[in-house]
C-alpha positions, 0 to 999 in steps of 0.5 A: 561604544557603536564599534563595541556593539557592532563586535556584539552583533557580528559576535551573535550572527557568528555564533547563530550562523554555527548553530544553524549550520551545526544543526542542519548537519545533524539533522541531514545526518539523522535523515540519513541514518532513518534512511538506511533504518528502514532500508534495512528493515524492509530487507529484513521484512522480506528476508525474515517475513516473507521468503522464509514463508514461500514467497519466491516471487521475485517482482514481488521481493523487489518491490517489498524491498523498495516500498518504504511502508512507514510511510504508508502508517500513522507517524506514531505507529512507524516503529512498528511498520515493519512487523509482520502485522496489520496495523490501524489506518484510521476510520477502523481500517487496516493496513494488511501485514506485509507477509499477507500483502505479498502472498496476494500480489503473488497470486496475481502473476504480475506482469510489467504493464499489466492494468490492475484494479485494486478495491481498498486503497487503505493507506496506499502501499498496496498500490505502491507495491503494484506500481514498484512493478510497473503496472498501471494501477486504479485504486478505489477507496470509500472512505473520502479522506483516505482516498485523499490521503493515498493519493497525497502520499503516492504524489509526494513519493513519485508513484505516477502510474497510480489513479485514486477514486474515491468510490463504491468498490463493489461496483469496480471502475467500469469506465477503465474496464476492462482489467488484467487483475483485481485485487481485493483488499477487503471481505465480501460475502460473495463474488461481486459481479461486477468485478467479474464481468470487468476482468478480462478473460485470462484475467486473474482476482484474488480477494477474501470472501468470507462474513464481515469480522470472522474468518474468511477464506483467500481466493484466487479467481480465474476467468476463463474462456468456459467460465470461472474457477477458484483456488483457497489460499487458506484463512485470512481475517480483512475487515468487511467491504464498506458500500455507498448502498449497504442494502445492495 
């Protein structure tokens, strides 16, 4: 009887041991496979949504081609991470549509190296995407539990030149100041002063200005040795910069 069950045992821990092994086969397999997926989405993203609108930037493409923006969305929107469309972060905030996060990084001019400012961090992806490049990025968000979250994700991806603070945006970094490049991933209803003393001369900004929830224009600004200029990049719609302090 003893040797019958001893059959039985060795029988299920066989048949257990298949199952597993079958298993985590498949699921190796499927992991693969979703791989490959999103790495052919983002070049079709890039190719589709992006060069066909202009954007030669070559960085910029890499990079777009490299960040794997589903992990940057809700788990139940990632079928949708790679349409060219903002989509909801939570706590009624955006991730900007991948055409729009591309026009803008162009516009900065990135250089590897270049120290960048960004106020919004969202979900993070912009901040990866400036990372991809190799620039050293400080990356403010108000929101406590999206700053907690970006950073998590940037962690767990291996963007180590990028600094999360969880803060007023208006009032930039002062204490990494000065800056190469600001990018602004929400409307103002002017230009924050001081964001502009913390650009550098020869420094560039782009950010929408515009009022909160209406159409708002992109703005490329440059500080120079005679003072600061301004070029529209044409209409945009971001979602309001939220402050610590709204009677400021």
């Amino acid at each position: 009887m003893k040797k019958y069950l001893w059959v039985v045992v060795i029988l299920i821990v066989g048949i257990s041991s298949i199952f597993y092994l079958r298993s985590r086969s498949l699921e190796n397999k499927n992991n693969s496979v979703f791989r490959e997926s999103w790495e052919e989405k983002c070049i079709g993203m890039v190719e589709q949504q992006i060069e066909k609108r202009g954007v030669k930037d070559p960085l910029v493409l890499k990079a777009m081609r490299e960040v794997p923006r589903h992990e940057f969305v809700p788990e139940n929107l990632q079928n949708q991470a790679y349409d060219d469309t903002p989509l909801p972060i939570g706590y009624g905030q955006t991730i900007s549509q991948p055409y729009i996060v591309a026009l803008m990084t162009e516009n900065l001019q990135i250089v590897p190296g270049c120290k960048v400012l960004e106020v919004g961090t969202g979900s993070g992806y912009q901040a990866a995407i400036l990372a991809r490049m190799g620039c050293q990025v400080y990356t403010i968000e108000i929101i406590k539990d999206l700053a907690e979250k970006a950073e998590e994700k940037l962690k767990e991806l291996s963007y180590d030149n990028v600094i999360v603070k969880q803060g007023d945006g208006y009032l930039g970094w002062e204490e990494e100041a000065p800056f190469d490049r600001i990018i602004v991933t929400c409307a103002v209803d002017h230009l924050p002063p001081p964001l502009l003393s913390q650009l550098k001369e020869g420094g560039k900004m782009v950010i929408p200005v515009g009022p909160p929830w209406s159409i708002q224009s992109l703005w490329v600004v440059e500080k120079t040795r005679d003072g600061i200029t301004t070029r529209d990049l044409g209409a945009v719609r971001f979602v309001p910069l939220t402050r610590e302090f709204q009677g400021e």
